[in-house]
N, C-alpha and C positions, 0 to 999 in steps of 0.2 A: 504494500500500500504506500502511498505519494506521503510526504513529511503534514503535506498540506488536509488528504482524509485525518489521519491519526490527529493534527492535532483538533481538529472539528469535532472530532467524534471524544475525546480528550475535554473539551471545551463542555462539550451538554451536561459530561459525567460529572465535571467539577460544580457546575452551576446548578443540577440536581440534587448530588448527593452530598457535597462539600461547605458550599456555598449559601444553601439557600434559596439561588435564587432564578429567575424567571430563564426557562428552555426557546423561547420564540426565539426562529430567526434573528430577527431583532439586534435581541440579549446577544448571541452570540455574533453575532459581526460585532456587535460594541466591546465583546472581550478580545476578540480575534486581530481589531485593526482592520475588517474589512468593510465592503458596503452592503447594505443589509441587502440587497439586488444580488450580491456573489454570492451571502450564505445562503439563501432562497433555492440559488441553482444547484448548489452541493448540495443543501437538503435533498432537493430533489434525484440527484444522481445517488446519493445513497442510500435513498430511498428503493432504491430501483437492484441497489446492491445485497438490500435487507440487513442494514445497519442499522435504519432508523424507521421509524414511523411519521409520516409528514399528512398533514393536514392543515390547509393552506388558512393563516389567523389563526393554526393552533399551537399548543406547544410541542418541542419537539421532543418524540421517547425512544431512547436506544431500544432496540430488539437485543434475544440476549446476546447474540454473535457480536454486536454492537458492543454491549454492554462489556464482554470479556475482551475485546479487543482494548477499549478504555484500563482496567484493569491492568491489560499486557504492557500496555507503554508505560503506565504509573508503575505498574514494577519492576520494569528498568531503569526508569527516573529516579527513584528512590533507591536502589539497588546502586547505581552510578555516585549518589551524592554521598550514600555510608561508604563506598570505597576512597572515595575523593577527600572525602573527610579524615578516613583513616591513613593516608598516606602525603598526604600534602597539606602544608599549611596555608589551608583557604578559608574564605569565613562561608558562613552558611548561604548569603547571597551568592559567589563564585561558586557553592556547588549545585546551587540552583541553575546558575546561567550554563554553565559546561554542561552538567544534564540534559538541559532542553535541547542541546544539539546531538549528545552523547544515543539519546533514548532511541532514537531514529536509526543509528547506523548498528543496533547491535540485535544481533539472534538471541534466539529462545538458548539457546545451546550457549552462548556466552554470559547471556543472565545467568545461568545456572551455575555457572563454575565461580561468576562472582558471587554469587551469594554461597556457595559451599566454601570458597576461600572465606570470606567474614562471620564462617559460622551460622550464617541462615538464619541473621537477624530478623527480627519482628516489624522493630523501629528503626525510621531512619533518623539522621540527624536531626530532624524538625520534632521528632517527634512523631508521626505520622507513620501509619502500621503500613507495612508490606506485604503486599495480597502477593502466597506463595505460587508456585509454579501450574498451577490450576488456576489461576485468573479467582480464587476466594483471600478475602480478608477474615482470618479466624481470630484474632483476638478480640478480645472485648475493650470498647470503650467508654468510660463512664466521667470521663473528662468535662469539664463546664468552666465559661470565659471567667477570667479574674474577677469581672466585676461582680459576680454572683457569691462572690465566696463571703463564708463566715467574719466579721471582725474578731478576732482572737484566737482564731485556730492558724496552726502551720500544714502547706499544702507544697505537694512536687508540681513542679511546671512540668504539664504533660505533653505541649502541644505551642507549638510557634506558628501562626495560621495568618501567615503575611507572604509576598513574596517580594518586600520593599527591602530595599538598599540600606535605608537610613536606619530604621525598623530594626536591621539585624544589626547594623550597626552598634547600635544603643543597648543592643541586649548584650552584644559581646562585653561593650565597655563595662556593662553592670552586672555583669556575671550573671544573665538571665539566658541561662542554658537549660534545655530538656533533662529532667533529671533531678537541679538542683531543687534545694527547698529553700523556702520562703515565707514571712511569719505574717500574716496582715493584721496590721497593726491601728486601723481607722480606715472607715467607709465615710467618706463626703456624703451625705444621699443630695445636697445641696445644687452641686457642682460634681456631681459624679466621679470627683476624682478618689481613689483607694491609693492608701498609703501602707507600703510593705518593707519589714527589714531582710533584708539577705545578710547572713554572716554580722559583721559589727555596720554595714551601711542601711541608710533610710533612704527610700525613693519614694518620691509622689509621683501619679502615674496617672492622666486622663482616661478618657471614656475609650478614646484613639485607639489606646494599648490594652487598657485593662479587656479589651471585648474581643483581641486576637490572640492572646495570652491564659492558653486551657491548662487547669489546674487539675490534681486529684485531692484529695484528703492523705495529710500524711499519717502512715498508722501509729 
């Protein structure tokens, strides 16, 4: 399949199952960068591929052949970015960006040896599960945005759900990595900002961050 199916078909699954938010045409030229007149006619050819399901002013729904296809390229992407991570000092955006290119040029047969070299991680650096070699995500997630959390309880960042530069930026400088813990320490309900300590530092944190920043309960 063309760089340009997988990532369309990539694009509905994020905005479905990830994101939230609206599948039309539309939506997806508006993530994509293209004009909604180009995502119309993809729709339409992949429709024809049995990718997807199109109906015209409807929304768009992967078939499941669809479906695991989306699956197959997110688990190279993320497959890509734990090796990237693991061997090179790059920060979470650069494993993102190599990725997007990475995911496109690699077989079934080389995803597998990468992820049998890293041990057949779950998660990738973001946090984010890796559907294993059957196109399924098995782990469970019960993850929830910062901004939802307890004042007084300490929680693991489960989940980094940006794919912003600055974003990642700001988390490396504040050691807001997948993994660590973190104590929250004041909810604003005012001004929505949540205030948390990591280790001996205090951060205050807007609506911006605290709603792409998924927590657990620490045990």
């Amino acid at each position: 399949m063309s760089v340009a199916i997988e990532n369309f078909v990539k694009a509905i699954y994020k905005n479905e199952y990830l994101d939230n938010k609206d599948t039309k045409p539309g939506s997806i030229a508006k993530k994509l960068g293209i004009s909604s007149a180009a995502a119309t006619d993809m729709a339409k050819k992949l429709a024809v591929k049995n990718l997807l399901h199109y109906e015209k002013y409807q929304k768009l729904q992967l078939t499941e052949e669809g479906y695991k296809m989306a699956l197959n390229i997110i688990r190279k992407h993320r497959l890509w970015e734990s090796l990237l991570f693991k061997m090179f000092d790059m920060s979470l955006h650069e494993i993102h960006r190599e990725a997007e290119l990475l995911e496109h040029e690699t077989s079934d047969f080389l995803a597998d040896k990468i992820s049998q070299y890293l041990g057949n991680p779950k998660f990738d650096p973001h946090g984010d599960p890796i559907p294993n070699s059957d196109g399924e995500i098995t782990t469970k997630d019960d993850s929830f945005a910062l901004s939802k959390a307890q004042e007084g309880k300490t929680f693991v960042i489960a989940r980094l759900m940006s794919d912003d530069k600055e974003f990642f930026d700001f988390c490396a400088l504040n050691n807001l990595k997948f993994g660590n813990t973190i104590t929250v320490t004041k909810q604003f309900s005012s001004n929505k900002m949540t205030q948390i300590q990591i280790n001996t530092n205090t951060i205050l944190l807007n609506q911006e961050f605290t709603s792409i920043i998924y927590v657990n309960e620490s045990n």
